[in-house]
Rosetta silent file (secondary structure, phi, psi, omega in degrees, C-alpha in Angstrom):
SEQUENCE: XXXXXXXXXXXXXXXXXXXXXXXXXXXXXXXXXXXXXXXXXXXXXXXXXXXXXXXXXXXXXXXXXXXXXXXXXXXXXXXXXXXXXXXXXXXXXXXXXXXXXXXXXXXXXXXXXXXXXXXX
SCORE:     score description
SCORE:     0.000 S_00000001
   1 L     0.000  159.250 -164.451   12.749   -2.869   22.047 S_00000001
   2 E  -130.334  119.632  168.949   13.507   -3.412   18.249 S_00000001
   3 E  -102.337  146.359 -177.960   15.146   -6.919   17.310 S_00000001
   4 L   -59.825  -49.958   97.699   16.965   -6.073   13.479 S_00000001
   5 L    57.081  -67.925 -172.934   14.588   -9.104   12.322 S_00000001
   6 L  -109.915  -31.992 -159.404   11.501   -8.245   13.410 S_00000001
   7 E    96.374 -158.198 -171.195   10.990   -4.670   14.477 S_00000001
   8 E   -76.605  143.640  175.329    9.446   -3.695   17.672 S_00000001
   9 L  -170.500  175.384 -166.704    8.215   -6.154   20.573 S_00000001
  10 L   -93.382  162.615 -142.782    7.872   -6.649   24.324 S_00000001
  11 L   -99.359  149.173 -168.898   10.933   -7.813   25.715 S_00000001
  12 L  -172.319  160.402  173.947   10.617  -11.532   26.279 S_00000001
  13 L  -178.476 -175.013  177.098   12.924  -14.940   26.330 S_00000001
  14 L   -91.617  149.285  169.430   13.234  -18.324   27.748 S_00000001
  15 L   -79.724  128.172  155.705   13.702  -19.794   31.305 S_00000001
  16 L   -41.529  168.425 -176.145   17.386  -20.902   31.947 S_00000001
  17 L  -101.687  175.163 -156.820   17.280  -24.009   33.611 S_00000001
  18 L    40.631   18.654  169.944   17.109  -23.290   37.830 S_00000001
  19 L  -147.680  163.683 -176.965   15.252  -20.296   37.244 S_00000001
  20 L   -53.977  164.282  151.554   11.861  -18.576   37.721 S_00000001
  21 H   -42.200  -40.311 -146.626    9.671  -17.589   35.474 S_00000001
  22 H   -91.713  -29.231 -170.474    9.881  -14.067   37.707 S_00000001
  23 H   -87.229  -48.413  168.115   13.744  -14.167   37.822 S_00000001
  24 H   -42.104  -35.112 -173.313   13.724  -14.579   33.786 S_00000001
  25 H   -66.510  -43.236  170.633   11.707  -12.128   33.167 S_00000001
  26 H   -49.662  -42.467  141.933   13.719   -9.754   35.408 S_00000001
  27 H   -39.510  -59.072  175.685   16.992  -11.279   33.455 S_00000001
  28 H   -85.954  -15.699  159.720   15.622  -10.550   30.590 S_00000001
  29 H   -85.905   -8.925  175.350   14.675   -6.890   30.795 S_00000001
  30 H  -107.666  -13.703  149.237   17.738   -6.068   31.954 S_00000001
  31 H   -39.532  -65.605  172.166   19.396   -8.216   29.009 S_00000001
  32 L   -57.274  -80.006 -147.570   16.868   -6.531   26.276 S_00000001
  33 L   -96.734  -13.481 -168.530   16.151   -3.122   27.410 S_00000001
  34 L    55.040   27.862  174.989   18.531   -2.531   30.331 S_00000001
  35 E  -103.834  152.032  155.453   16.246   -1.543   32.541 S_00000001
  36 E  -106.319  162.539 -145.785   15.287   -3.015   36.246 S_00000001
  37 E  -105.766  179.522  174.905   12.197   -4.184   37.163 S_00000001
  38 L  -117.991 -125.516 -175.081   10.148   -3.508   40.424 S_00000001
  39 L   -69.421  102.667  145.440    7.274   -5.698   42.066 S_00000001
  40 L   -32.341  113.445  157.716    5.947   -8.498   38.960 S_00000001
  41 L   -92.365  155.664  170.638    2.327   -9.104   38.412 S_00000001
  42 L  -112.371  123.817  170.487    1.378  -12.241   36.426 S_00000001
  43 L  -135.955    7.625  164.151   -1.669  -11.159   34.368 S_00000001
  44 E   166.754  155.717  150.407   -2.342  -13.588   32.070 S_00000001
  45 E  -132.108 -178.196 -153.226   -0.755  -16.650   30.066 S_00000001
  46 E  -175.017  130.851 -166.806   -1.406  -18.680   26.771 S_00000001
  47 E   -89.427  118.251  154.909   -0.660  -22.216   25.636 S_00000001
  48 E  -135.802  143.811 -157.826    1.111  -22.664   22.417 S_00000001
  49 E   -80.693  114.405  174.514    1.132  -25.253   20.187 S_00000001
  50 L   -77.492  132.001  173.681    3.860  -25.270   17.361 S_00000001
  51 L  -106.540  -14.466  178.850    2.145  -26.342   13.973 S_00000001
  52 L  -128.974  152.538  165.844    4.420  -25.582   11.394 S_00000001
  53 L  -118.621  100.414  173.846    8.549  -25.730   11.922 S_00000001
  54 L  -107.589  161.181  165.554    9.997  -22.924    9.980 S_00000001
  55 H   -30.725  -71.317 -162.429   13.917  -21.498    9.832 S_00000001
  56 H   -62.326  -27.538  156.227   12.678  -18.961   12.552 S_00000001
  57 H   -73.436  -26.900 -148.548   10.923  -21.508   15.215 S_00000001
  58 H   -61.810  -32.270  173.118   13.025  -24.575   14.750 S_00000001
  59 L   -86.995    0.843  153.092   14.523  -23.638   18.109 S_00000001
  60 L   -49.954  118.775 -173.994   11.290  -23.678   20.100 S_00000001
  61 L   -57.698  164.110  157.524   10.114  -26.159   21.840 S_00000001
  62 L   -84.368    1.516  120.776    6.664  -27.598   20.287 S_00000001
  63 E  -152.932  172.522 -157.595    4.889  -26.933   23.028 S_00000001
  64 E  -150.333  163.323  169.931    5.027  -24.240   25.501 S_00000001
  65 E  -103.410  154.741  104.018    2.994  -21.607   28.217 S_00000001
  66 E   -72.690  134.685  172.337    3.734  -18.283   27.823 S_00000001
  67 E  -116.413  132.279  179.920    3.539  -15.727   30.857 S_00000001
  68 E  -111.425  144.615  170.698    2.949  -12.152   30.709 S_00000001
  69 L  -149.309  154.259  162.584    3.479  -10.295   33.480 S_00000001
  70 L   -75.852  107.449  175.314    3.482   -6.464   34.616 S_00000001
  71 L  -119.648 -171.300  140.978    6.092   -4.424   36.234 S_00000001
  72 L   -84.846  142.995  174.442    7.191   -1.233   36.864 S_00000001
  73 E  -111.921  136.299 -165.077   10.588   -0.032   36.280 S_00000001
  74 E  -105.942   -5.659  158.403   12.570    1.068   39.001 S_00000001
  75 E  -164.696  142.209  175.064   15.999    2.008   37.128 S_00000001
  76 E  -105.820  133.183  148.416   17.302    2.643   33.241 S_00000001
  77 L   -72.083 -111.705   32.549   20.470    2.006   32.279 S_00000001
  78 L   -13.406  130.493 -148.645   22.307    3.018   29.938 S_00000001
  79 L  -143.688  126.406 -149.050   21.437    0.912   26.663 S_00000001
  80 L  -120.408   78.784 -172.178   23.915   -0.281   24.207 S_00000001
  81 L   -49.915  163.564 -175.175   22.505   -1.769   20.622 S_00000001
  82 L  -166.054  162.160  178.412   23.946   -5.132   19.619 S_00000001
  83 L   -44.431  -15.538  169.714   22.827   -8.076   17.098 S_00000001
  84 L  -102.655  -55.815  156.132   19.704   -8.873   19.136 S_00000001
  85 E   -78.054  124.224  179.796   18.728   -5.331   19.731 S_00000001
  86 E  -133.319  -10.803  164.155   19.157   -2.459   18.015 S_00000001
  87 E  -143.812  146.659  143.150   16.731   -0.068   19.587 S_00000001
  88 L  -138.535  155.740 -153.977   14.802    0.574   22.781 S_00000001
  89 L  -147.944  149.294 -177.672   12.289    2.789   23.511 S_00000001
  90 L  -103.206   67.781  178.062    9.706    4.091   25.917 S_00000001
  91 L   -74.696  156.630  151.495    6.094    4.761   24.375 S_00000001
  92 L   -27.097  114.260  168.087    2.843    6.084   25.002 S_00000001
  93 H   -70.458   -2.579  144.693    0.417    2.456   24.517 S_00000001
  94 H   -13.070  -44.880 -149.070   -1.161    5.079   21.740 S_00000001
  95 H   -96.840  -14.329 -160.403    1.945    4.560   20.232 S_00000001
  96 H   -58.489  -68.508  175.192    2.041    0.899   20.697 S_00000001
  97 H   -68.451  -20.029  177.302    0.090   -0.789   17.989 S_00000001
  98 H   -85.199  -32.438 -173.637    1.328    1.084   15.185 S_00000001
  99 H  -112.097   11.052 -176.009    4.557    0.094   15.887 S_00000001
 100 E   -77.830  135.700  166.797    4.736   -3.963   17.016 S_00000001
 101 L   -72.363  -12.529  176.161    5.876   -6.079   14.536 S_00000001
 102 L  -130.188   46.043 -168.470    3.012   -8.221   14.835 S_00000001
 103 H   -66.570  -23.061  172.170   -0.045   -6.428   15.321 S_00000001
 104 H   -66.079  -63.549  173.657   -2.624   -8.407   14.184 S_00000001
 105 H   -47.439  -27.612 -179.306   -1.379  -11.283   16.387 S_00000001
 106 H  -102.476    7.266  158.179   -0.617   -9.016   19.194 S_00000001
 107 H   -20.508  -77.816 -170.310   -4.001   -7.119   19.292 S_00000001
 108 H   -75.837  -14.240  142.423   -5.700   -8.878   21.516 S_00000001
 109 H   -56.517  -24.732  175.996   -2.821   -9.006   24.460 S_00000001
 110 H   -67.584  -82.009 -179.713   -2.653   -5.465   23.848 S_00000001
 111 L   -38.344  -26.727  162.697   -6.517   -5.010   24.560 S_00000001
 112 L  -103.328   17.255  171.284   -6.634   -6.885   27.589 S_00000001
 113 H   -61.532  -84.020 -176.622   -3.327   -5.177   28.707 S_00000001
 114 H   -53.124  -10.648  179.887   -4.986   -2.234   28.533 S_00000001
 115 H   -86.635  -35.208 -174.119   -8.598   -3.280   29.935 S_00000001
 116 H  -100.901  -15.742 -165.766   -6.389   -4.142   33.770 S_00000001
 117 L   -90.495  151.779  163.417   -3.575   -1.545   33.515 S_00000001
 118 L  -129.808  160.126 -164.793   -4.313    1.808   33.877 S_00000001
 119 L  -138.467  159.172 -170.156   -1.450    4.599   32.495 S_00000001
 120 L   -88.649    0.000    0.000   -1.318    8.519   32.657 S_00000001
């Protein structure tokens, strides 16, 4: 998905208070991309420490886990842009890295993404 902001990124938010990690994520892909999700793998997390407080973090806690996890998608929606979204799209991971808004930083989740997943 494409935030107007940033560009392209993996679809991601915060846990609500009462809820899972696995029901946020699931919340939030169908929030973002408007897709559902099927059976959630956890494949990796990452601690992070805020060090600087700019205009774009200030609402972050200072520190936090992240969790990535893997699904499948088991239905698309229809998909409607709006001020947090404005595009989403289904690539190739070829296609991946060229287009992330952060690629240097997201490099190396990409590489071990791609070292356990395997894709046609």
């Amino acid at each position: 998905m494409s935030k107007p902001a940033r560009g392209w990124g993996l679809i991601g938010g915060h846990v609500e208070i009462s809820e899972t990690p696995e029901e946020c994520a699931r919340r939030e892909a169908m929030e973002e991309a408007a897709v559902t999700l099927g059976d959630l793998t956890l494949v990796g997390y990452w601690y992070i420490e805020k060090v600087i407080e700019s205009e774009f973090n200030k609402k972050y806690p200072s520190e936090a886990y992240q969790l990535l996890y893997c699904s499948n998608v088991t239905k698309i929606l229809d998909f409607t842009p709006n001020n947090e979204i404005s595009e989403r799209a289904f690539m190739h991971p070829d296609e991946i890295l060229s287009k992330h808004h952060n690629r240097q930083n997201f490099q190396e989740v990409f590489d071990y993404l791609m070292r356990i997943i395997k894709y046609s």
